[in-house]
Z-matrix of the N, CA and C atoms (Angstrom, degrees):
N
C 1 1.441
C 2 1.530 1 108.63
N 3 1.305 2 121.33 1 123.91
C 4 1.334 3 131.18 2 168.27
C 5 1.678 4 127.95 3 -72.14
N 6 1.537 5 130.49 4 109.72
C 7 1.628 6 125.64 5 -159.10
C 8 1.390 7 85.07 6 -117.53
N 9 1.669 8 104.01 7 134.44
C 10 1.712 9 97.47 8 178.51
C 11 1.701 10 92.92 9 -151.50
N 12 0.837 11 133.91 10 115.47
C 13 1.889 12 153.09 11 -167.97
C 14 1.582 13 106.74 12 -113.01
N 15 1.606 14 121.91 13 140.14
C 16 0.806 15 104.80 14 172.46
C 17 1.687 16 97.32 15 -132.93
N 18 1.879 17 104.88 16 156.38
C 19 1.688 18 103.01 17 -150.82
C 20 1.825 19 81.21 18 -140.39
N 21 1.405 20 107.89 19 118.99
C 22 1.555 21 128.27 20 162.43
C 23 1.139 22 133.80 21 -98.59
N 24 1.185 23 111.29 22 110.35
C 25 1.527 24 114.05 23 -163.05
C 26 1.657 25 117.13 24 -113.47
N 27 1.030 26 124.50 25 105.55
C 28 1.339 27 119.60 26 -163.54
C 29 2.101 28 118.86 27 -75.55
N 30 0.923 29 125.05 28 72.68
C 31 1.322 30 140.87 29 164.04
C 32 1.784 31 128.59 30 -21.36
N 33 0.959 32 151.54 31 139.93
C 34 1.177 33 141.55 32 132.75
C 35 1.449 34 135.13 33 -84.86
N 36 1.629 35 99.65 34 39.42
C 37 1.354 36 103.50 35 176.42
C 38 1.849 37 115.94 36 -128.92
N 39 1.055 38 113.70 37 168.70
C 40 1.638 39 127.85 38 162.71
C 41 1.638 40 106.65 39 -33.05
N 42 1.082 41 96.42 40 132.92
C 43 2.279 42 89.57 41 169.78
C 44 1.618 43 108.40 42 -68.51
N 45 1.471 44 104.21 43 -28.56
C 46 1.702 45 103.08 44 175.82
C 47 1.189 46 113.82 45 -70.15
N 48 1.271 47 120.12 46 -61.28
C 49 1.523 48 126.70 47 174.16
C 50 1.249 49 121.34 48 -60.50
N 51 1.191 50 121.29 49 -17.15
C 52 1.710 51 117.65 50 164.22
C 53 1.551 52 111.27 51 -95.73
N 54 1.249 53 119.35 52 -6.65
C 55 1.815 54 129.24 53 151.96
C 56 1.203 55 105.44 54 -82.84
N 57 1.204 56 138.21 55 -4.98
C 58 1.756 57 115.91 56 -176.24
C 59 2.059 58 91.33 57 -105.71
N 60 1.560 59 97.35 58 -44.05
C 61 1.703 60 80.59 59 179.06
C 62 1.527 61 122.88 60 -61.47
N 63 1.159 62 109.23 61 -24.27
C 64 1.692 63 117.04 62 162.57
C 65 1.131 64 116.09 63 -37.52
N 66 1.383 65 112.15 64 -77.37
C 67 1.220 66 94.16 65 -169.64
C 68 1.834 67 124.09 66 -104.34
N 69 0.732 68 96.65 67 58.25
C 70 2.023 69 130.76 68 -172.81
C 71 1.416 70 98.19 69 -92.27
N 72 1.322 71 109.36 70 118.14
C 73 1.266 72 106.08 71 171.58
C 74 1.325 73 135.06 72 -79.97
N 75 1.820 74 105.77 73 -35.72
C 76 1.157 75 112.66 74 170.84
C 77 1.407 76 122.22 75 -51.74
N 78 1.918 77 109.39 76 -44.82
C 79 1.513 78 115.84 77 -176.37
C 80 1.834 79 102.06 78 -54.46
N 81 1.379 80 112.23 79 -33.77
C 82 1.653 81 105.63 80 -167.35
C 83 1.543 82 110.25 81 -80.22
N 84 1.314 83 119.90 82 -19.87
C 85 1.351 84 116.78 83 173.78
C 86 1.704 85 96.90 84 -69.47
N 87 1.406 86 107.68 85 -62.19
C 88 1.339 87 106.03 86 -169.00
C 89 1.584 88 136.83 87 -48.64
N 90 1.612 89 93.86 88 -33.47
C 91 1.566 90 102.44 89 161.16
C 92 1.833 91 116.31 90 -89.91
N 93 1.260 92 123.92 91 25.21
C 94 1.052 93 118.42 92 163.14
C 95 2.241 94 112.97 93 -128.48
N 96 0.923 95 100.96 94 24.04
C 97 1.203 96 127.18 95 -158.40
C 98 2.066 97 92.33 96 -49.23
N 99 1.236 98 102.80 97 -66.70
C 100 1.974 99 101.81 98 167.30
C 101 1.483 100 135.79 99 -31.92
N 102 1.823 101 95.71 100 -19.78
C 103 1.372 102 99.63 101 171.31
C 104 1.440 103 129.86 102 -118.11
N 105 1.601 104 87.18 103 16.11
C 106 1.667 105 113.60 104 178.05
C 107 1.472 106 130.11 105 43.90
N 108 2.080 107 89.85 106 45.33
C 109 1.773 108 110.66 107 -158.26
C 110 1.495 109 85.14 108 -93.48
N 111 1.248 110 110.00 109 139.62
C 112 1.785 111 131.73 110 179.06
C 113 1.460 112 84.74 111 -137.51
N 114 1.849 113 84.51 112 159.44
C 115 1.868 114 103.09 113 151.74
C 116 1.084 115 103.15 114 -128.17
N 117 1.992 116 89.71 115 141.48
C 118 1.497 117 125.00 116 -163.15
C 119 1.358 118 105.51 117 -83.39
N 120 1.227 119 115.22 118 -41.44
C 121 1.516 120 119.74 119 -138.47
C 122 1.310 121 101.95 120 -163.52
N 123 1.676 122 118.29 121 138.02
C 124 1.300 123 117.29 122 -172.30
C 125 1.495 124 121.58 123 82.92
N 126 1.306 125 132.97 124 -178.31
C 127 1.351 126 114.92 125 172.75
C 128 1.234 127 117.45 126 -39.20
N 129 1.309 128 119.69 127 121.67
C 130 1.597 129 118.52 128 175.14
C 131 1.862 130 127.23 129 -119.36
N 132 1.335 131 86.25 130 15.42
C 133 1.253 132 114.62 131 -164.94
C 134 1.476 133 138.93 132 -147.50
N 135 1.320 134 144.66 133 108.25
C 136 1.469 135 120.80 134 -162.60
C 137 1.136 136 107.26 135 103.02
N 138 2.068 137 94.98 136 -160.09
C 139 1.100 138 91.90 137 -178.93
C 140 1.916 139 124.22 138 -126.98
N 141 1.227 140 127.16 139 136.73
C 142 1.672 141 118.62 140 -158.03
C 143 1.224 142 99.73 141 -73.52
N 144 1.612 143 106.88 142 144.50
C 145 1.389 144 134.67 143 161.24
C 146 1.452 145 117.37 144 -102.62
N 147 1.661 146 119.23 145 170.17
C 148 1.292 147 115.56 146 -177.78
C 149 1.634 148 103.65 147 -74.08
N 150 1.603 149 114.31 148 143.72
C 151 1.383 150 124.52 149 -174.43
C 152 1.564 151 120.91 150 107.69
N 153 2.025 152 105.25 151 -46.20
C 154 1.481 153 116.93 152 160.68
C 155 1.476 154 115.08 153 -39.35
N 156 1.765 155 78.73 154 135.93
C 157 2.035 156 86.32 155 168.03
C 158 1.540 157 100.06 156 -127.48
N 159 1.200 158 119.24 157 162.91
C 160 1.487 159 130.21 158 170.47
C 161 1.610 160 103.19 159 -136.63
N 162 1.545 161 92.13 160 137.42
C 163 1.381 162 85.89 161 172.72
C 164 1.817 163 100.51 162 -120.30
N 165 1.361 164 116.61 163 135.96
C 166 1.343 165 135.02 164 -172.44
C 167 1.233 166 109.96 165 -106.51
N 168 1.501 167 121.52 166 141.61
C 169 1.247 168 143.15 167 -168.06
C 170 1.654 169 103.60 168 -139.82
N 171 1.642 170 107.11 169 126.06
C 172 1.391 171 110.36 170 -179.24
C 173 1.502 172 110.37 171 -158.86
N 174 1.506 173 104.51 172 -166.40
C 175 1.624 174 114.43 173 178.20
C 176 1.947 175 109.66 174 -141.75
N 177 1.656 176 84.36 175 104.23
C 178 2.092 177 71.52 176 -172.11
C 179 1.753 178 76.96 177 -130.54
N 180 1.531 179 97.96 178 141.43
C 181 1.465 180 118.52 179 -149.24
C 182 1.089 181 145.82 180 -29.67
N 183 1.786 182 73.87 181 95.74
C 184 1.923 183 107.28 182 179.27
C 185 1.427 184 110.14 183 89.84
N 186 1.297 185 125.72 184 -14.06
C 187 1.460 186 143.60 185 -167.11
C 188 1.597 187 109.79 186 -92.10
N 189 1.292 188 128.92 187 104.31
C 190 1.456 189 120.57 188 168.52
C 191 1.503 190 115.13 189 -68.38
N 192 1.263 191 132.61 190 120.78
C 193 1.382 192 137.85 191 175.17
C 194 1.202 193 118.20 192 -120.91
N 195 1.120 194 117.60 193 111.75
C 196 1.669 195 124.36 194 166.00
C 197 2.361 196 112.14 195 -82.01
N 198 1.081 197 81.67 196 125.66
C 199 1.861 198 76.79 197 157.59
C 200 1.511 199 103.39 198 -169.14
N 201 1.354 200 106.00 199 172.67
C 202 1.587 201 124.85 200 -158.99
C 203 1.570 202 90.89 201 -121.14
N 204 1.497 203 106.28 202 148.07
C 205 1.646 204 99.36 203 173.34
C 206 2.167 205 83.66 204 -147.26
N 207 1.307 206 107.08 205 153.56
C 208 1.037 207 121.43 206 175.91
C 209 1.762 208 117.97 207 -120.36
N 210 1.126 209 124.90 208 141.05
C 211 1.232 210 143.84 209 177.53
C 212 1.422 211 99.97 210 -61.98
N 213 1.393 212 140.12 211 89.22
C 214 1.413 213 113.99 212 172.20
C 215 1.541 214 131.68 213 -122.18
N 216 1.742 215 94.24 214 25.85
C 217 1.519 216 104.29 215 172.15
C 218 1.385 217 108.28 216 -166.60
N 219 1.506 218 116.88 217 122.12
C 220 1.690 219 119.25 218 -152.67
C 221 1.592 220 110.05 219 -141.28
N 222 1.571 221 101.85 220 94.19
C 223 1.199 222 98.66 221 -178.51
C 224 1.891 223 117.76 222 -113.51
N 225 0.836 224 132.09 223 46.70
C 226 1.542 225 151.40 224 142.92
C 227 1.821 226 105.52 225 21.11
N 228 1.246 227 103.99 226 104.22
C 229 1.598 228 161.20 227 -39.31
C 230 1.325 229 115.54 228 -44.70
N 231 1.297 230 108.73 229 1.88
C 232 1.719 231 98.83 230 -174.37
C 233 1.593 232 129.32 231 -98.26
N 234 1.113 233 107.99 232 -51.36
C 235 1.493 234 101.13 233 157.70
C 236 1.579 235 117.08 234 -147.15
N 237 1.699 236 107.35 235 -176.24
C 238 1.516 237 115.30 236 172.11
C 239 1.616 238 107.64 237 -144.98
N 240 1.314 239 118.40 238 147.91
C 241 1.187 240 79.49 239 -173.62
C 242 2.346 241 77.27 240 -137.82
N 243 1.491 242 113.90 241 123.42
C 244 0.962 243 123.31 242 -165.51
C 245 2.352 244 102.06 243 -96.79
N 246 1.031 245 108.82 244 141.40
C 247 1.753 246 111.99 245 175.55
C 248 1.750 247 105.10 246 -124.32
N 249 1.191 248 96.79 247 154.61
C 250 1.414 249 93.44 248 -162.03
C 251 2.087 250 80.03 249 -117.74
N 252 1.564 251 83.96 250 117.32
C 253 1.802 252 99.90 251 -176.56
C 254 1.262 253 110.85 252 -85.27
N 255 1.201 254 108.85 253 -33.92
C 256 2.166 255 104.16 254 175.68
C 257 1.441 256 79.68 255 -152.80
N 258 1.934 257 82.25 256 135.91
C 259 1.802 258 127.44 257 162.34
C 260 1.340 259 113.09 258 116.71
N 261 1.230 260 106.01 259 -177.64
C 262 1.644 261 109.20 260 -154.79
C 263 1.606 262 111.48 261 -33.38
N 264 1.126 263 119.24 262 -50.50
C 265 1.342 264 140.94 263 -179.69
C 266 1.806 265 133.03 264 -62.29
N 267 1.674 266 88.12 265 3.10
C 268 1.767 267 94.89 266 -150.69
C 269 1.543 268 110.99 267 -82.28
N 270 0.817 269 116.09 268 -9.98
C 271 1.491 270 137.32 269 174.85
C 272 1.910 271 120.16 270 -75.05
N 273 1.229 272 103.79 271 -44.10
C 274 1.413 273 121.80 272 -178.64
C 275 1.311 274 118.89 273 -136.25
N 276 1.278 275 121.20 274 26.26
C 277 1.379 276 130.49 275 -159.58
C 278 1.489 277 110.00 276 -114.13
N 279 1.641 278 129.29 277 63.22
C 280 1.098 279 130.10 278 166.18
C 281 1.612 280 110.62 279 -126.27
N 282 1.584 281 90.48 280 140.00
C 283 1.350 282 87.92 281 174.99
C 284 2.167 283 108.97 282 -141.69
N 285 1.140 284 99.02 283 150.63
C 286 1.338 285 87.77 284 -170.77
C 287 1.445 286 114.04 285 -132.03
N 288 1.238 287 110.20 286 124.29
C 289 1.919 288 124.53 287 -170.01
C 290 1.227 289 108.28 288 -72.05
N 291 1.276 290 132.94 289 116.74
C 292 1.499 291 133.89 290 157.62
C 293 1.373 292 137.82 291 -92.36
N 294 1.345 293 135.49 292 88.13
C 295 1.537 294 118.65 293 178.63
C 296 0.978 295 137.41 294 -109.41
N 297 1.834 296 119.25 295 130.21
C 298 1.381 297 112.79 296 -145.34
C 299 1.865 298 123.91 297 -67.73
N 300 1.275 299 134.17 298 127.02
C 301 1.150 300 113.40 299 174.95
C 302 1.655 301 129.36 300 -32.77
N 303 1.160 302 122.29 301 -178.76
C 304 1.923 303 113.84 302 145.80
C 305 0.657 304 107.61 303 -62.70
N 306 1.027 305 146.12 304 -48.25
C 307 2.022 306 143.95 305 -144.09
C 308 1.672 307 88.49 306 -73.26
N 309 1.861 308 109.24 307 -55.94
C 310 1.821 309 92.76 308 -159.37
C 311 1.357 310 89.54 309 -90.04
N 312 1.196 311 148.07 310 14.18
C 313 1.732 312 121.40 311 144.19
C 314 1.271 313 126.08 312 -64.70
N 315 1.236 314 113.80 313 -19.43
C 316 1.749 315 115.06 314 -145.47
C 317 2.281 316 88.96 315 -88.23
């Protein structure tokens, strides 16, 4: 069965500049800092392009989990859409960021 939700979040930023902190790695370690999620392997740094993989290492409750997710569709300011290739998730594990231009806010 396929589950697909969609979640709007209203910003005070640029659609570009709120697509580049997306997919920033440093910002995602840093805002996940409680679950002591780093990247191991792969881009570990910066910011992901289409093709990039990261592989992430963490603790979500009590459970050490490693998985890899890849960049595999990159459209700059508009979307990305990242799949998670190995770990719990690797099977059904895509999810894809959208941000609206000016034109479709106005």
């Amino acid at each position: 069965m396929t589950v697909s939700f969609t979640c709007r979040t209203h910003i005070g930023m640029e659609p570009g500049e709120l697509f580049d902190l997306s997919r920033n790695v440093d910002a995602h370690v840093g805002s996940m800092a409680k679950s002591r999620e780093r990247a191991v392997a792969g881009v570990v740094s910066g910011l992901l392009s289409e093709g990039d993989e990261v592989t992430w290492q963490a603790w979500h409750f009590a459970v050490p989990l490693r998985m890899s997710s890849r960049i595999t569709r990159f459209r700059f300011p508009e979307s990305f859409t990242d799949e998670q290739v190995r770990g719990p998730f690797a099977s059904s594990g895509t999810c894809t960021s959208s941000f609206p231009t000016t034109a479709a806010r106005s």
